[in-house]
N, C-alpha and C positions, 0 to 999 in steps of 0.2 A: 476500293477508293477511299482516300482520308476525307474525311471530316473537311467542308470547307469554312470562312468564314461564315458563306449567306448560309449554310446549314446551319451554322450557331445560332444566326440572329432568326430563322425560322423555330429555333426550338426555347426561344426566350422565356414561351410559357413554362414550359418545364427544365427544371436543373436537375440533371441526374448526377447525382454523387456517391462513389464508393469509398467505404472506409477502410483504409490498410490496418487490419489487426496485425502488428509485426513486433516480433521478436529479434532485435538485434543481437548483431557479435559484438561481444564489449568489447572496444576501445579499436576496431578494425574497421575504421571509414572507407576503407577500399571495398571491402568485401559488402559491407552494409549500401553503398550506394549500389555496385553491381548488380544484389538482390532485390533494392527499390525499384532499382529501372526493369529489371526483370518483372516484379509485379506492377508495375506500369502499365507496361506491353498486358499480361496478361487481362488487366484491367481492359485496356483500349481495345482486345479482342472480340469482347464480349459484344454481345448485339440485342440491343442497341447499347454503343458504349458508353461509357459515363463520359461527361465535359469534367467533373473534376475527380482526383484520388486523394483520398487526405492523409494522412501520416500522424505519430501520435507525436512529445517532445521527445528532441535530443534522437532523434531515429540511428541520427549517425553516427553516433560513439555507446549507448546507451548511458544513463543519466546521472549514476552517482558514481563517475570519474575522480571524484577531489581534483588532486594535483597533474590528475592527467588533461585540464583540460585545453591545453595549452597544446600538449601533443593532438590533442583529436580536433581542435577548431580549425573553420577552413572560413574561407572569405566568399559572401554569398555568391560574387560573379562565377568563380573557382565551381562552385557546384553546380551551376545551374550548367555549364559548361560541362561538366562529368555525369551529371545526371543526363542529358541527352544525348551522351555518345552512351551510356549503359540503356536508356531507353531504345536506342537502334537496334545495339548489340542484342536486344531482346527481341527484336521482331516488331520492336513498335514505329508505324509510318505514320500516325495521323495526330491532328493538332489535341493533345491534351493537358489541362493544367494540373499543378501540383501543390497541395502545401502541405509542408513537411518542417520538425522543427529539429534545432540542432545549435552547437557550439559555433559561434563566429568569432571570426579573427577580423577585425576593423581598428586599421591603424595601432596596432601596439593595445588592444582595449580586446577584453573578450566577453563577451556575450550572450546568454540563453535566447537564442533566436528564433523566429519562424520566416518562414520565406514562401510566397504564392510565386510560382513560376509557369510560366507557359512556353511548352516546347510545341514546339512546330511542325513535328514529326518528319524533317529533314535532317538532323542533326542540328538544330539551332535552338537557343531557350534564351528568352531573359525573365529578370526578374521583373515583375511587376511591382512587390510590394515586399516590405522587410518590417516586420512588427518584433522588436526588443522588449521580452518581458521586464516591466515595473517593477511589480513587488516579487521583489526574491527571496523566500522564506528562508528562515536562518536561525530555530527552534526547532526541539526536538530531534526528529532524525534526517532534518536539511538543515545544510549549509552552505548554500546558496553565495552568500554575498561574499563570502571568505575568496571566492576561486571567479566569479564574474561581476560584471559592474551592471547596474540597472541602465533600462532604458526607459522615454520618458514621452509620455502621451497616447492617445489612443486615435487612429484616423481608419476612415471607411475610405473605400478605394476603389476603380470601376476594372471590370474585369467582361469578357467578351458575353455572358450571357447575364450581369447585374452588376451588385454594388454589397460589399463582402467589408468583413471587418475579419483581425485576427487577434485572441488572448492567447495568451501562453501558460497552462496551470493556473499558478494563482491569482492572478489576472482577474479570473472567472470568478474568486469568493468576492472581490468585492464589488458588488452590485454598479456602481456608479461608471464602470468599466464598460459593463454589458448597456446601460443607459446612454453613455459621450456616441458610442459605437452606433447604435441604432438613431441618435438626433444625427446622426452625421447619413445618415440614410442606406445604413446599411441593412440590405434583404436576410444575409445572410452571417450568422455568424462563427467561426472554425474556432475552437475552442481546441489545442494542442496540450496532453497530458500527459507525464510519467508519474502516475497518481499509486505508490504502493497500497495493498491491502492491507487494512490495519480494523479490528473490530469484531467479534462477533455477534454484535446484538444490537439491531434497530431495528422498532418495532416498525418501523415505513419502510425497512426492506425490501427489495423483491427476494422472491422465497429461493433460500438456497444459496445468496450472496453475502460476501463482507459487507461490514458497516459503511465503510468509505465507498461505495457502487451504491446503497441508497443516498447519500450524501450528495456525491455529483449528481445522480438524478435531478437531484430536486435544484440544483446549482442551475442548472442545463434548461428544466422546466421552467423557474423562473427568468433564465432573461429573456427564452421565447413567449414563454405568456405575457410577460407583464409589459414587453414590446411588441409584440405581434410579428414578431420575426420569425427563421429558422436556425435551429440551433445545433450544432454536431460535436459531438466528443468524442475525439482519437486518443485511447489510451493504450501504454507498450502492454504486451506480455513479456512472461520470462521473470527470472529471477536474479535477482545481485544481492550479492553479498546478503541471504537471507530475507533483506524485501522482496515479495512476491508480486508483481506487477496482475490486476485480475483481467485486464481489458475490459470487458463490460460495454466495448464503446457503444454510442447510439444516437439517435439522429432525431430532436425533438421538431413537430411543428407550432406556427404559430398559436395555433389553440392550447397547445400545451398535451399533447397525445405525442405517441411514440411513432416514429418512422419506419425505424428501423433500427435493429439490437444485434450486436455480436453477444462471442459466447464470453463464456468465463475462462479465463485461463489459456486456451487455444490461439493460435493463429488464425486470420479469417479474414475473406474480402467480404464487405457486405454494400451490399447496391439501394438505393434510394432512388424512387420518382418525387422530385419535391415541386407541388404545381407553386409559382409564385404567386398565383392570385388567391390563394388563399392568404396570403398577408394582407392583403385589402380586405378581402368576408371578414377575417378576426380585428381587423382595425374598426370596421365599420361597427360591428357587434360590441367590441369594448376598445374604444379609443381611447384609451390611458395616456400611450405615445403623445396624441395631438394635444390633450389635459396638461400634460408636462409642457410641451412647444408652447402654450399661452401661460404658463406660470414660470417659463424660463428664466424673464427678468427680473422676478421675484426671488427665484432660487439663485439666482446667481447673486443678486446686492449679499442673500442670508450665508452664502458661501464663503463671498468675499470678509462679510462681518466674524464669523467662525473662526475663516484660517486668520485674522487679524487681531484675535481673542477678546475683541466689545464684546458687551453683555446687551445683551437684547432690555426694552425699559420693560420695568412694569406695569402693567394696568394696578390701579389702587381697587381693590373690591367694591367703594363707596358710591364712586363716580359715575353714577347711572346717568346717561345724558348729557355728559357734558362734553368738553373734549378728548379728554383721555377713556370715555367708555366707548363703546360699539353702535356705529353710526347707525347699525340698521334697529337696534334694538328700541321697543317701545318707549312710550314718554313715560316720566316717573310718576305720573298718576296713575295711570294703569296699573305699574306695577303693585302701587299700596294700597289700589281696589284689590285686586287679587290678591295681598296677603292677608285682609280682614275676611274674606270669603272663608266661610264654617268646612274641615277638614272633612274629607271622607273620611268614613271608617273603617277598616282593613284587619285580615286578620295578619300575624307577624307571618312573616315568609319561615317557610321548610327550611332548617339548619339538613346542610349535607356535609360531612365530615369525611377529608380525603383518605384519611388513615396515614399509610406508614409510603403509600404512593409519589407523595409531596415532599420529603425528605431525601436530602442530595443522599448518592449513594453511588459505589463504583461499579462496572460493568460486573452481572453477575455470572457466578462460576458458571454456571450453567451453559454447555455449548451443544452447536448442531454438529453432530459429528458426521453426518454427512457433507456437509459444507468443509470440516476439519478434513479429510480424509479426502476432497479433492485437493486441495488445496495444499497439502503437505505432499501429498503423489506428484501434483507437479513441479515444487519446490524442489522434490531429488533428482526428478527427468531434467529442472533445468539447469540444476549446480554440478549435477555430473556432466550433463554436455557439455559446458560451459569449461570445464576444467580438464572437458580431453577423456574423461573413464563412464566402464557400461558397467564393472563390477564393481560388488561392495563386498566388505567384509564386517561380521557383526559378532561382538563376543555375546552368544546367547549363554546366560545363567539363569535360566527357568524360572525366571520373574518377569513380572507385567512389562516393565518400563521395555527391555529385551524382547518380548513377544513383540508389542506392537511395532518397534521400528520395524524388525524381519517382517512384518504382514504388511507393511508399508512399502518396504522395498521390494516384497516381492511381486507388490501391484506395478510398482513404479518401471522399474526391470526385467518382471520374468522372473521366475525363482533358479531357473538356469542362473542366473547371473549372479544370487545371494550367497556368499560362502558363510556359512552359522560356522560358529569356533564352539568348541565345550572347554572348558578351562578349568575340570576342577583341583582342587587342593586335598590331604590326604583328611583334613579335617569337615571338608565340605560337605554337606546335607544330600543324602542320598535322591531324597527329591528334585533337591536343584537339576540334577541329569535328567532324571525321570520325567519333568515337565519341559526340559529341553527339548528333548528326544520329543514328547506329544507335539511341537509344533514345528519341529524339521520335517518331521511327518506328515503335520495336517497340510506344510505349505509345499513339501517335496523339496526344499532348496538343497542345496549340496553342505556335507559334515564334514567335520574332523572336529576330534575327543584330543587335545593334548596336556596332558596331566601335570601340574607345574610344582610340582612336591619337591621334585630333586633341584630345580633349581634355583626352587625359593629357601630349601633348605641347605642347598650348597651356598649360601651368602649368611643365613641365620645360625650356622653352626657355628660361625665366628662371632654373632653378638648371642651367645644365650639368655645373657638379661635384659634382649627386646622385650617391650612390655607389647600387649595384644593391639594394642592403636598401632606400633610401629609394624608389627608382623603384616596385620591387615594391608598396611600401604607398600611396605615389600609385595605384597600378592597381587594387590590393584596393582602395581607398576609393572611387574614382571606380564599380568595380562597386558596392558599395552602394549610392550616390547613384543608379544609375543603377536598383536594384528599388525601392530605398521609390519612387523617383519611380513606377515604373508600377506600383504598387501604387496610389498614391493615384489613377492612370488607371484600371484597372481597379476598384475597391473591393476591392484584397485585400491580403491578410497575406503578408510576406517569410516565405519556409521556411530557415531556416539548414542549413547542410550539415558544419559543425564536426564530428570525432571524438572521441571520451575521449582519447584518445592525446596529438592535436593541441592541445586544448584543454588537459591537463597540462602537455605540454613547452610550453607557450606560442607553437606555430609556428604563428601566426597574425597579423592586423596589429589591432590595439587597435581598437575602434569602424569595424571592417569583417566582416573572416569571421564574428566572434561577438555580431554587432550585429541580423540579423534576433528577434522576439521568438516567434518559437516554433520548435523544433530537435527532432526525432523522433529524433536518432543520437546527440547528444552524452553520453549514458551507457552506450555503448557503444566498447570500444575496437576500434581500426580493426583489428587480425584478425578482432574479430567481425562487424566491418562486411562483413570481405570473406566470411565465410562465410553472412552472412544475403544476400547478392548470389548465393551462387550459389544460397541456396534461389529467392529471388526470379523467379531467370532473369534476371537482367542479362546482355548480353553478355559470351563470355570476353573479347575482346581488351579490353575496361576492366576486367576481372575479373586477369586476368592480367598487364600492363601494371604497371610501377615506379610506384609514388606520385610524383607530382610537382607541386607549387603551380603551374610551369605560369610562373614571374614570370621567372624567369633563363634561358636556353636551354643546356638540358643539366643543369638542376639535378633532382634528387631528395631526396625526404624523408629517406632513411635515408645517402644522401650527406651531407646538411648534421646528422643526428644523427650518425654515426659508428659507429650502431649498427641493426643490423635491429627493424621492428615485436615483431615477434612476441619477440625479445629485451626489449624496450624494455618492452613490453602487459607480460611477467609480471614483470619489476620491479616494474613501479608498482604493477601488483598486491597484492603482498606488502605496499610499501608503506603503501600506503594503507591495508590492513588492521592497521597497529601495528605491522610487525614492522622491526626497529633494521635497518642496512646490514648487520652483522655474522651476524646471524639470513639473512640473506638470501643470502650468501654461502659459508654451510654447505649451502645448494640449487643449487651449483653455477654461481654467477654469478662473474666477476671485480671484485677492489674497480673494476676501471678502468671496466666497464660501468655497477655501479651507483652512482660516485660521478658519473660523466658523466650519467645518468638522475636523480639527486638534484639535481644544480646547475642543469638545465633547473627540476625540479620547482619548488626554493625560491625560484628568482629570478623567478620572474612569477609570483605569489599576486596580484601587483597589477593583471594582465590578464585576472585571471577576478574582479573585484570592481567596482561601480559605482566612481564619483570619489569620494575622501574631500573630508569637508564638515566644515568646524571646529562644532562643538556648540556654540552660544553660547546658548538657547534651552531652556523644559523641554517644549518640544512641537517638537523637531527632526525632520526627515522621514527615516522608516527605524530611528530610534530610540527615540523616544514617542511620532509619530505614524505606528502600524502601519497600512497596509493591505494586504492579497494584492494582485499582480497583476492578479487578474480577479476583483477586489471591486466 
């Protein structure tokens, strides 16, 4: 039997709410609604089942569409409509609601939308409530406002078992969001996110998480503590175009304690009993909320004087007592009895000196390589589903950067599925095979030795006075030529084996090393390579062994830099994070290291960029005609 009304309003004390950890089909709203209503149903099966399912943003198309988002937006009535003939089709008959967020089409305008919806478990749904995220970030790695228009305000809203507010992402960082929501009396608040991983290092953490999963935490904690509400974060899984979505989602109470957690990474339903009178216990204990409701009209004249740009007056330091000092504060005799009153005497307080603590600095090398090593496994599982292939192909040359993709892939896929390539040259280092060989071995994935002598020397016989830079890149290209070919033999995707490091200093050869189209390491600099190798269990002798491209005999990586890795990695570092040569040089580098580390960096910006294309057009590709990678 379904779910009736008087059954809702008998379980008013409790909201039971599951949250959809889900991994959308990019850019396939047909299929993506099919599968919500499907986890619907599943949802509503459950016993005792939930009153609400929540969804993370953009469930429908998944989130970083650009120029797609025109094709994947749909008009809220439109879905609530489709959502409950896919809830039927699933098996689902009983009254449940939904908020799920996604791309709308409203009048000619498109949208980062959320929608609360209640289907009736007959085949009928409307909407209740439609919340258009505000701020739509548009820095860094969003670009938000280019492709959708903001929506504007924040309103609570009554729904069969309370009174709900909805943010959308960014919505949530600013606090005064989660504030309008809760005076407007909402119990509950749905917090909707396609929140990429980005971070390895916060010391507030939970253990074993990106930086941005302690971050919402504490986003999440605060507007239920400091409102005395409940709080839930639906965040995607899966992965686009290299952002790795971590989920993480979870459900705070008013106290500011955890409800309930999905995992990392995976898909998951997760179920919540949320009693609502604990928002009364946590109100009564710390009434903030009602503190704010009597300082309202205060906050609101200092709002209005703000967004108006007045300057608030000054009190004069002098004016003890008079009109412009502080009414409640003693008379001025008082005061200048107590400044003639004879001082105590004290001893000077304990100097404590922060050290080197207090001093800005950029996120250090140092990573969890267990954390790395989930999180790059599911990065392959979900660029290859994503793109349609189950095998990979890896040109292993019996160096670090090479081992740990194959050890990565072979977690990811199975080693059934890894094809290792051997690719040597008639000049190449007898070792390079020999530590090949040790990890087709240690992981069992499937070989082939193809020897590229004749055919790098059937093109070089016609230039004899290539010099050793040109030969190298004849060799690096003809490896290329030689994976994408057995890729299209096998049906599989090239695995690139590029560094951060490699990939900055530009020691690479153009349209070879960094030509496969999906790379598990290249944002990672090669000290960290070598330390996520030894969690891995790669071999030491490739663990330990001088970097070397392997092109010239006798050559090395930090031979042709002039400077060591690990010198070279915390340069770029600093770099990369804003700080001038000068700044960087007060941390004990020499101008001669980091000016030799800057001239690599600035001189090939052009080897980490597709080919420039003159814009002649107002639908040029890459420039007004955006699509993702794996749109």
């Amino acid at each position: 039997m379904g779910l009736t009304g008087a059954t809702f309003k008998g379980l008013m004390d409790v909201l039971r709410l599951a949250l959809a950890q889900f991994r959308p089909d990019k850019g396939n709203v047909e299929a993506n609604v099919r599968r919500i209503g499907e986890i619907v149903a599943q949802a509503a099966a459950l016993d005792p089942a939930p009153h609400v399912v929540q969804f993370a943003e953009t469930v429908l198309s998944g989130y970083f569409v650009e120029g797609g988002v025109r094709e994947t937006a749909v008009r809220a009535s439109d879905l609530a409509q489709r959502l409950a003939k896919s809830y039927a089709a699933g098996g689902g008959n009983r009254p449940i609601d939904v908020v799920l967020g996604f791309y709308e089409e409203l009048d000619g305008t498109l949208h980062n939308s959320a929608a609360y919806l209640a289907l009736d478990g007959a085949g009928g749904a409307r909407v209740v409530h439609l919340h258009r995220k505000n701020f739509l970030p548009t820095y860094g790695l969003f670009d938000e406002e280019r492709f959708v228009e903001r929506g504007f305000g924040f309103r609570a809203f009554d729904t069969r078992w309370g009174r709900a507010a909805i943010l959308v992402c960014e919505d949530a960082w600013h606090s005064l969001s989660g504030t309008i929501a809760a005076l407007d009396g909402a119990q509950m608040i749905f917090v909707v996110a396609a929140a990429p991983a980005r971070g390895m290092h916060d010391r507030r953490s939970i253990e074993g998480a990106p930086a941005t999963v302690a971050r919402w935490d504490r986003l999440v904690l605060d507007i239920a503590e400091e409102h005395g509400v409940f709080c839930s974060l639906a965040n995607l899984v899966g992965s686009e175009g290299g952002k790795v979505f971590p989920g993480a989602s979870v459900v705070m109470g008013p106290r500011g304690t955890v409800c309930a957690r999905a995992p990392l990474w995976d898909e998951a339903l997760v179920t919540a009993d949320l009693e609502l009178a604990d928002i009364g216990r946590a109100r009564t204990d710390a009434p903030m909320l009602s503190d704010l409701k009597v300082a309202l009209p205060t906050l609101r004249a200092e709002l209005e004087r703000v967004a108006n740009g007045a300057v608030a007056p000054v009190v004069a330091s002098g004016s003890v007592g008079d009109a412009t000092g502080d009414p409640g504060s003693p008379p001025r005799g008082d005061r200048a009895a107590r400044a003639v009153a004879p001082a105590a005497v004290s001893a000077p307080l304990a100097v404590i000196r922060s050290g080197d603590t207090s001093r800005s600095a950029p996120p250090p090398l140092e990573i969890d390589p267990t954390l790395v090593e989930g999180w790059l496994v599911a990065f392959l599982r979900d660029e290859f589903r994503r793109r349609g292939f189950n095998e990979a192909v890896i040109g292993l040359s019996g160096g670090v950067d090479s081992a740990v993709t194959a050890t990565l892939a072979a977690r990811a896929f199975g080693p059934q599925h890894v094809h290792a390539v051997r690719m040597p040259y008639r000049t190449s280092s007898p070792d390079s095979l020999a530590h090949a060989q040790l990890v087709i071995d240690q992981l069992g994935l499937r070989e082939r030795t193809l020897d590229i002598s004749a055919a790098v020397d059937g093109y070089l016989t016609h230039e004899p006075d290539a010099s050793p830079a040109r030969r190298g890149n004849v060799m690096a290209r003809m490896r290329m030529i030689t994976l994408f070919d057995l890729a299209a033999k096998h049906g599989a995707l090239p695995l690139g084996t590029g560094n951060k490091s490699e990939r900055l200093l530009g020691y690479f050869t153009w349209h070879a090393d960094d030509s496969p189209p999906v790379n598990p390491i290249g944002d990672l600099f090669k000290t960290q390579v070598w330390a996520l190798a030894k969690h891995l269990g790669v071999p030491d002798a490739i663990v330990q062994k001088p970097a070397s491209a392997d092109l010239i005999e006798g050559q090395t990586d930090e031979g042709d830099f002039g400077i060591s890795y690990a010198r070279a990695d915390a340069i770029l570092n600093w770099l990369l994070h804003g700080y001038t040569a000068a700044e960087v040089a007060r941390r004990g580098f020499s101008p001669e290291e980091i000016a030799r580390v800057r001239a690599r960096l600035d001189s090939t910006h052009w080897k980490r960029r597709l080919p420039t294309v003159a814009l002649l057009s107002t639908a040029a590709i890459g420039e007004s005609y955006l699509r993702p990678v794996d749109y």
